[in-house]
N, C-alpha and C positions, 0 to 999 in steps of 0.2 A: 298591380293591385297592392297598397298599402294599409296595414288594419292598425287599427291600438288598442290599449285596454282603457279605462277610464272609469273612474266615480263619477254619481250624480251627487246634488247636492245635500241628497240622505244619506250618502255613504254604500248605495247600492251600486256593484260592479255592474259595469257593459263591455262588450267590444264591439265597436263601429267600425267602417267602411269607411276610409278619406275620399271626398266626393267635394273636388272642390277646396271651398270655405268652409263648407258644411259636412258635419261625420253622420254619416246613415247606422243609425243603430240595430245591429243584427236582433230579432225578438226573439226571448225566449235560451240569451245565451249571455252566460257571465265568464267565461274564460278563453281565450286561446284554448288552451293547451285541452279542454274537452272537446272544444271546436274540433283539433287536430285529431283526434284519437278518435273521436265519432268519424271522421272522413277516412279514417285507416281500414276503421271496422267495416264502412261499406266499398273501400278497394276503389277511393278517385280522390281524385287531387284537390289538393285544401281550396283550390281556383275554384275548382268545380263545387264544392263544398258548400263553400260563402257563398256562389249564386244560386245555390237552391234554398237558401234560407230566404226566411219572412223578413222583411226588412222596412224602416221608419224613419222619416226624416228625423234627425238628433240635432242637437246644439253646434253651434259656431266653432270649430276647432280652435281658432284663437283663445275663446272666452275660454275652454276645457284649460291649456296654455297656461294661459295668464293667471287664474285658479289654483292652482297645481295639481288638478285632476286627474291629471296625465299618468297613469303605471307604467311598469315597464313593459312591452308589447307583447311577452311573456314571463309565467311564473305558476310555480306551484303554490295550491296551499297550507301546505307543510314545508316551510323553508328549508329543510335536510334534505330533501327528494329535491332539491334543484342543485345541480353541484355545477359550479362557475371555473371555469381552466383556459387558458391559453397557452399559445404557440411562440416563442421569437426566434429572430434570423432567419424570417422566411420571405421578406422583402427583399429588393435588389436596393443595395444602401445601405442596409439595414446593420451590416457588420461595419463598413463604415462612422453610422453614427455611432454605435456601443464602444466603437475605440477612441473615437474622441471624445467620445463621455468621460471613459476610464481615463484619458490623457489631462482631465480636468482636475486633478488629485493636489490638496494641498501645495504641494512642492513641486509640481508642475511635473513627475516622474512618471513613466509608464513603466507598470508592471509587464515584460515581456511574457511570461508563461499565461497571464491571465488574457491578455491578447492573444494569443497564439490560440487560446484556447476557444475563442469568443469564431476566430478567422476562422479554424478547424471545421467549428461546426457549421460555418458559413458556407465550406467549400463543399463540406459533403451535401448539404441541399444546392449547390450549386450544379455537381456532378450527378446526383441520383437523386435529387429531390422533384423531378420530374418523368415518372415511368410510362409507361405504356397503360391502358386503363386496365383494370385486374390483376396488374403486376406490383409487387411492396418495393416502395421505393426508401430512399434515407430517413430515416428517423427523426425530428427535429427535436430540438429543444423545447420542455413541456413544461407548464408551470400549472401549481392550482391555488385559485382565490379566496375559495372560499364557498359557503352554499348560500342561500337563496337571501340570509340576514345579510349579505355585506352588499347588497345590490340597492340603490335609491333608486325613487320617481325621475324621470327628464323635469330639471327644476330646480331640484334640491341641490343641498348641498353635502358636499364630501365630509364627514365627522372625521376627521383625522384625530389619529390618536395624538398625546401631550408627548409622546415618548420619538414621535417623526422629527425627521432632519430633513425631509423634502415636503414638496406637496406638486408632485410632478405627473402631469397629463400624460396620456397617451393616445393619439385619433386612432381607432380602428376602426373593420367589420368587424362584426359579432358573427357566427353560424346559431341557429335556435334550431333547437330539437326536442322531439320528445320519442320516447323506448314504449316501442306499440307493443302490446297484449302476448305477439309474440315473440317479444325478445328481443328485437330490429331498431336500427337507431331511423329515424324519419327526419330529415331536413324541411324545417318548414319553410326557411328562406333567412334573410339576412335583416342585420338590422346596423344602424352608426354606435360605436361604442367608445366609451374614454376610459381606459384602461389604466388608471389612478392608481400612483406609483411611488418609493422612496428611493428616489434616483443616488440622493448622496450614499446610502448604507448600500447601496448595488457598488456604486463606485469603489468603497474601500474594499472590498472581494467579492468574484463573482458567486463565491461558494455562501453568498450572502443574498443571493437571487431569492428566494423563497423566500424569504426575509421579506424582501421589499417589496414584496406580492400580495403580501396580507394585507391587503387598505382594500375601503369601499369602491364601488365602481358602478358606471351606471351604462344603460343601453337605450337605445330608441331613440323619441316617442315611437316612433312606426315601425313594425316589420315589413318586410318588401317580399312578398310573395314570389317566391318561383325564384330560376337559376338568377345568377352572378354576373354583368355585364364584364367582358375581359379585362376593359380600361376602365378604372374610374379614378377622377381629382377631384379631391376636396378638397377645404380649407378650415384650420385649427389656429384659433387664435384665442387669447388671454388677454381678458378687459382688466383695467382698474379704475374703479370710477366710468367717468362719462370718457377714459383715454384707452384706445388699445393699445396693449404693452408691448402687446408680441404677436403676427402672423405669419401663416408660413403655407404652400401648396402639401398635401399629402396626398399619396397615391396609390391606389390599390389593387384589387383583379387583378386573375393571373399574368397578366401580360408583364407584371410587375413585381411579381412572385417568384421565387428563386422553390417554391414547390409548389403542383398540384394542390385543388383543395380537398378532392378523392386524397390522395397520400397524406395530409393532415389528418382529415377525419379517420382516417385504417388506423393511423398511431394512437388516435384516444381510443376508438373503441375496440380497438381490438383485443382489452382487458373487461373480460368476462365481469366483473364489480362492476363496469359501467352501463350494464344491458337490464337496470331491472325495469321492469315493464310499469309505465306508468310516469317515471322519475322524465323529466326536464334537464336539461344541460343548455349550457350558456358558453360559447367558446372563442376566445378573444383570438382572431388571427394574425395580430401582429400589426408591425407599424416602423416605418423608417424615421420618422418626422419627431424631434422632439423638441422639445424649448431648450430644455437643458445642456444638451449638445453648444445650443447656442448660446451659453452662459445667463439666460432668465434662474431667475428665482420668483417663482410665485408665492402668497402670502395669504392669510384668513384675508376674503374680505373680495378676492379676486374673482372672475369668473369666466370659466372656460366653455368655449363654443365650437364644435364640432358642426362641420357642413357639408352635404354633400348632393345635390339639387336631383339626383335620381332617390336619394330616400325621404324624401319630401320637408318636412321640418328640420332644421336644425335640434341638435342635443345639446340642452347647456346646463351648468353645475356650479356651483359654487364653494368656498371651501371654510368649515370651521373647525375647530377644536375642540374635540371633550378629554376627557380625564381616560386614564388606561381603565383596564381593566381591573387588576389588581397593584396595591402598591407592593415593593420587595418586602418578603417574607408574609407576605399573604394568601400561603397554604395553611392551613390547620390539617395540624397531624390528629384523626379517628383511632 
């Protein structure tokens, strides 16, 4: 079961049913994320949920598509109540790619301590990043994006700040959740995510990681109801123009995972700030595959395509430029 969220052409929210070409419009329901929290409150599964709803044939998914009708498959509406975080070196590879990233440096020099540091945290999900179910296993490396303002439509494009040195993709799964009534984090299912990134400012220190986290990012079109298939391949490539620049296989599910996604999810929530009842979360689990590894540079103008034929549409983005936020010295002292 794949849902989305979407505008009509007065600007009024639905979520539909992918059925097909054509999206079945749930009646009588404008969000996800009420959707989920109504099926918590009567104790069945969001599967179970969406079939008991009133339901009406809807518009051409392409046409929604091509429009940019498309939302993200979840979201709150209070952008602060949706807080966006991911996970890396949780892939098998994944340490791998981060050191030849870092091996990319001007001068062609690897910083030893900051590899050392990168492989560390690789080995301990490698050794304890897979426990027994109910047991805490390794810790991974945690990052946060941002809340519900840095996420676009499937479509858009990336506003990259003027102040970037990269404009570098990332293929993920996303995890979507929302923190039911009593306190509990609830898995709605999974969704394809590009995890938009400043690979150059990661590369000059990794204590620069946070840093290069702060960029837009986007997820969908569809969420994918229910568990995780072990194996999955997709493919992540960069158009420019009518030419693709750059493709590449990416690979995910646990069978490809150097952790659990139970052991992921225990490391975010297990900080009591992330249980308030109501709030959304959005959780990037990481990704082995990058362009940049492979010496790409992508550019405004370019567009990235995420794919993966079990979450049904492709994700694609594009990327431009606005102004920062503030110029230097643009606090006012009160």
């Amino acid at each position: 079961m794949r849902l989305i969220q979407f505008e009509n052409e007065q600007g009024r929210r639905h979520v539909g049913l992918v059925v097909g070409e054509r999206i079945d419009v749930l009646t009588g329901v404008t969000s996800t994320r009420e959707l989920a929290l109504a099926a918590i409150r009567e104790q069945r599964s969001l599967a179970e949920h969406v079939e008991s709803q009133a339901r009406e044939a809807g518009p051409l998914y392409r046409d929604l598509l091509g429009a940019g009708q498309v939302l993200p498959p979840l979201d709150h509406e209070d952008s602060a109540h949706c807080l966006v975080s991911g996970t890396g070196l949780t892939h098998l590879g994944s340490a791998a790619t981060r050191d030849k990233m870092h091996q990319q440096g001007e001068q062609g020099e690897q910083d030893e301590a900051k590899l050392t540091d990168s492989m560390q945290m690789f080995r301990w999900g490698m050794q304890g990043g897979r426990p027994k179910s109910g047991s805490v296993g390794a810790q991974p490396e945690w990052f946060y994006k941002g809340d519900g303002s840095i996420v676009v439509r499937p479509g858009a494009d990336f506003p990259a700040p003027d102040f970037a040195e990269d404009y570098g993709e990332e293929p993920e799964l996303t995890g979507l959740y929302v923190i039911g009534d009593d306190g509990q984090p609830y898995r709605l299912g999974f969704a394809l995510g590009n995890e938009f990134s400043d690979h150059v400012v990661e590369r000059k220190n990794y204590l620069y990681l946070a840093h290069s986290k702060l960029r837009y990012c986007s997820f969908g079109p569809e969420l994918r109801v229910g568990s995780l298939p072990a194996h999955l391949a997709g493919v992540s490539r960069i158009r420019r123009g009518e030419q693709v620049l750059w493709e590449k296989e990416f690979l995910s599910g646990e069978e490809n995972m150097c952790h659990t996604l139970e052991n992921l999810e225990y490391h975010h929530f297990k900080y009591a700030q992330f249980l308030r009842p109501g709030d959304v979360h959005v959780h990037f689990f990481g990704t082995a595959t990058l362009s940049f590894a492979d010496g790409i540079k992508a550019q405004p103008g370019d567009q990235f395509e995420v794919s993966l034929d079990a979450f049904g549409a492709p994700l694609r983005n594009g990327i431009s430029v606005r102004r920062a936020g503030i110029t230097p010295g643009g606090v006012t002292q009160l």
